[in-house]
C-alpha positions as a printed NumPy array, in Angstrom:
array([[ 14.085, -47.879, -59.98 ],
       [ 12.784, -44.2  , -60.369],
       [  9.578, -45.231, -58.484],
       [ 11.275, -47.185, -55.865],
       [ 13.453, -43.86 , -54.65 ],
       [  9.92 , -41.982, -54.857],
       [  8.496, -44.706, -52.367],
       [ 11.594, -43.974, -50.205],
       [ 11.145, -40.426, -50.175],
       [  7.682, -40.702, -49.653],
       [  9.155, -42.771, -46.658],
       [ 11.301, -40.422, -45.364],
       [  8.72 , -37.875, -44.942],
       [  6.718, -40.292, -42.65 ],
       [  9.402, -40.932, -40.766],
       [  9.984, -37.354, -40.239],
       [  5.934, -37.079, -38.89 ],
       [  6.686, -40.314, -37.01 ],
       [  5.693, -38.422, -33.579],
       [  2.825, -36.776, -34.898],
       [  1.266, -39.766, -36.411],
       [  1.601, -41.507, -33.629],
       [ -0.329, -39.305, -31.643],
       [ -3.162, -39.027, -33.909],
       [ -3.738, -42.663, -33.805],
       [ -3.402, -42.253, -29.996],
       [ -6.203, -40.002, -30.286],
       [ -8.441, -42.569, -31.893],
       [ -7.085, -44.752, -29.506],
       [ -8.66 , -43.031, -27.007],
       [-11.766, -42.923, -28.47 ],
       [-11.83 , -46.412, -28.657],
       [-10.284, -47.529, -25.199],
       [-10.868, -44.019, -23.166],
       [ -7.659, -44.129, -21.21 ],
       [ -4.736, -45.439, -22.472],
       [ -1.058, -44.705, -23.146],
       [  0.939, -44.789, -26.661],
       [  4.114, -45.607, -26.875],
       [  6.42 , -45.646, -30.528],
       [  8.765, -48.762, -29.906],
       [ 10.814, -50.709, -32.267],
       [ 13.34 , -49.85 , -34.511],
       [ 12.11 , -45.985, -34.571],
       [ 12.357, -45.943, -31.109],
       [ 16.066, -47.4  , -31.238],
       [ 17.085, -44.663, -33.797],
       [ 17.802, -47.818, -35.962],
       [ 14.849, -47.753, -38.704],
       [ 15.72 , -47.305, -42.255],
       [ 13.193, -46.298, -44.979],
       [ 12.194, -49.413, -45.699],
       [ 11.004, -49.803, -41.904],
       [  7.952, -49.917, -40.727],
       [  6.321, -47.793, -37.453],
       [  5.383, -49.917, -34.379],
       [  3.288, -48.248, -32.199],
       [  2.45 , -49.564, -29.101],
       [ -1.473, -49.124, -27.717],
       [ -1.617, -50.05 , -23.845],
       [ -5.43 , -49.539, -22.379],
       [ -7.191, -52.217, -19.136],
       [-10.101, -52.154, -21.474],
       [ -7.984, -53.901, -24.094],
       [ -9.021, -57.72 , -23.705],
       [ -5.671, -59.817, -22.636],
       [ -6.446, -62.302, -25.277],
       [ -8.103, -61.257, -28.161],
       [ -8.675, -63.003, -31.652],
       [ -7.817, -61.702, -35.069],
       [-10.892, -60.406, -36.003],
       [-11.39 , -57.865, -33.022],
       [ -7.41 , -57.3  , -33.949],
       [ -8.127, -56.54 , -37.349],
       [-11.081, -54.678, -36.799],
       [ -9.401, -52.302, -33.844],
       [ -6.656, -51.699, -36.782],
       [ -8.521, -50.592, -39.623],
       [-10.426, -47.672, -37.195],
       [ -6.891, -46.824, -36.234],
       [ -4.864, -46.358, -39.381],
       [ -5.117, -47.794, -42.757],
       [ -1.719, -47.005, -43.289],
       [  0.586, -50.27 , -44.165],
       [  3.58 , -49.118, -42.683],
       [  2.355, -48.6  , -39.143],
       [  2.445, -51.819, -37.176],
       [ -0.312, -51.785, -34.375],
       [  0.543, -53.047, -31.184],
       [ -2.133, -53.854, -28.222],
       [ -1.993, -54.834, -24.825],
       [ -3.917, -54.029, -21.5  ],
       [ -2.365, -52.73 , -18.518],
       [ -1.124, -56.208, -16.933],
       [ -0.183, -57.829, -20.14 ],
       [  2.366, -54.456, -20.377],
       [  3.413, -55.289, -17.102],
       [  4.467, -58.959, -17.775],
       [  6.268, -58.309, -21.372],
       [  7.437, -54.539, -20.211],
       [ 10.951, -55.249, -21.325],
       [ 10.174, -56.283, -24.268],
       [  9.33 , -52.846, -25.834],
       [ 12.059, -51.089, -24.775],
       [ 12.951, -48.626, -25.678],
       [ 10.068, -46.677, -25.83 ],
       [  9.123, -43.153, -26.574],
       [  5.537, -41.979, -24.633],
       [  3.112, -40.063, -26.49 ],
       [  1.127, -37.256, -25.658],
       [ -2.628, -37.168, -27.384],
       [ -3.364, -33.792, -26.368]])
């Protein structure tokens, strides 16, 4: 029980860099895709996570194929974050347009 509160502490303290982690994987992002925008969605972006939540961040680039398979998935991932708790999501620009409401709401990120 003692480790599990440790794990949720250790939780608490991500959550708390939520913003900043975000845009250092934006930054890769970038590296990756050139110009793109990152978005945190999902239950951070709600104000409804709870420590046992994990971080969806949203990647949205036109250089980002609009189907892709699991291995280029998997493969973008691990250069992003190798972090288990952060939930990558991709999409190009038209893709973003068609599911928009989906991922709201939605905080923006800034890279720079």
């Amino acid at each position: 029980m003692i480790e599990y509160y440790r794990l949720l502490e250790k939780n608490r303290e991500f959550f708390e860099k939520a913003i900043e982690i975000a845009a250092k994987i934006g930054r890769k992002a970038e590296e990756l895709f050139g110009s793109c925008e990152v978005y945190v969605v999902g239950s951070y972006a709600r104000g409804e996570y709870k420590l046992s939540s994990d971080l969806d961040i949203l990647i949205v680039s036109d250089r980002i194929p609009k189907k892709y398979n699991f291995d280029w998935y998997f493969s973008v991932v691990k250069k992003l974050t190798d972090d288990y708790r952060i939930n990558i999501h991709l999409l190009n620009g038209k893709r973003f347009k068609e599911v928009e409401r989906i991922y709201s709401p939605r905080i923006r990120i800034q890279t720079n």
